[in-house]
C-alpha angles and dihedrals in degrees: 000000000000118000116219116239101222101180090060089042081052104041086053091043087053103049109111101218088055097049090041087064104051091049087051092052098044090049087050096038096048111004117040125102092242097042133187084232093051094038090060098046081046087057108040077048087057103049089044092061093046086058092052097046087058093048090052099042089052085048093054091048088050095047091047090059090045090057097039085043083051101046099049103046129055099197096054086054099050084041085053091047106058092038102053099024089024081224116172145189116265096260102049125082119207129224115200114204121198119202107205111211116230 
């Protein structure tokens, strides 16, 4: 069996550079203001709602073609109508299937 040498775990324990830092690490690790813990949720936040920035703008680019789509040609919009509202002339009648998924 070793024996541990108390007296040299000690005298490294002890030494005052060494215990400053890791003081100094803990307080910037848990309880600083601008902690190591805050700065990474910060971060993963902020790369969400990039994510999200880029989703929307390409939703907007795609919406903007829909309506201008929409505005210039009669039959798209017809087309539109009776798809989305199932809207119909006065003489049709409309039939809606659902498929049920298994």
């Amino acid at each position: 069996m070793r024996k541990i040498k108390w007296s040299g775990l000690l005298g490294i324990i002890g030494n005052k550079f060494l215990l400053t830092f890791l003081i100094f690490a803990v307080w910037l690790i848990i309880f600083d203001q601008h902690n190591l813990i805050d700065r990474y949720k910060s971060h993963r936040n902020l790369n969400q709602l990039k994510k999200d920035s880029l989703y929307y703008h390409h939703k907007i680019l795609t919406d903007r073609q829909s309506i201008k789509l929409l505005e210039t040609d009669k039959k798209s919009l017809e087309k539109f109508a009776r798809e989305r509202y199932l809207m119909k002339a006065p003489d049709e009648d409309i039939f809606v299937i659902i498929k049920k998924d298994k």
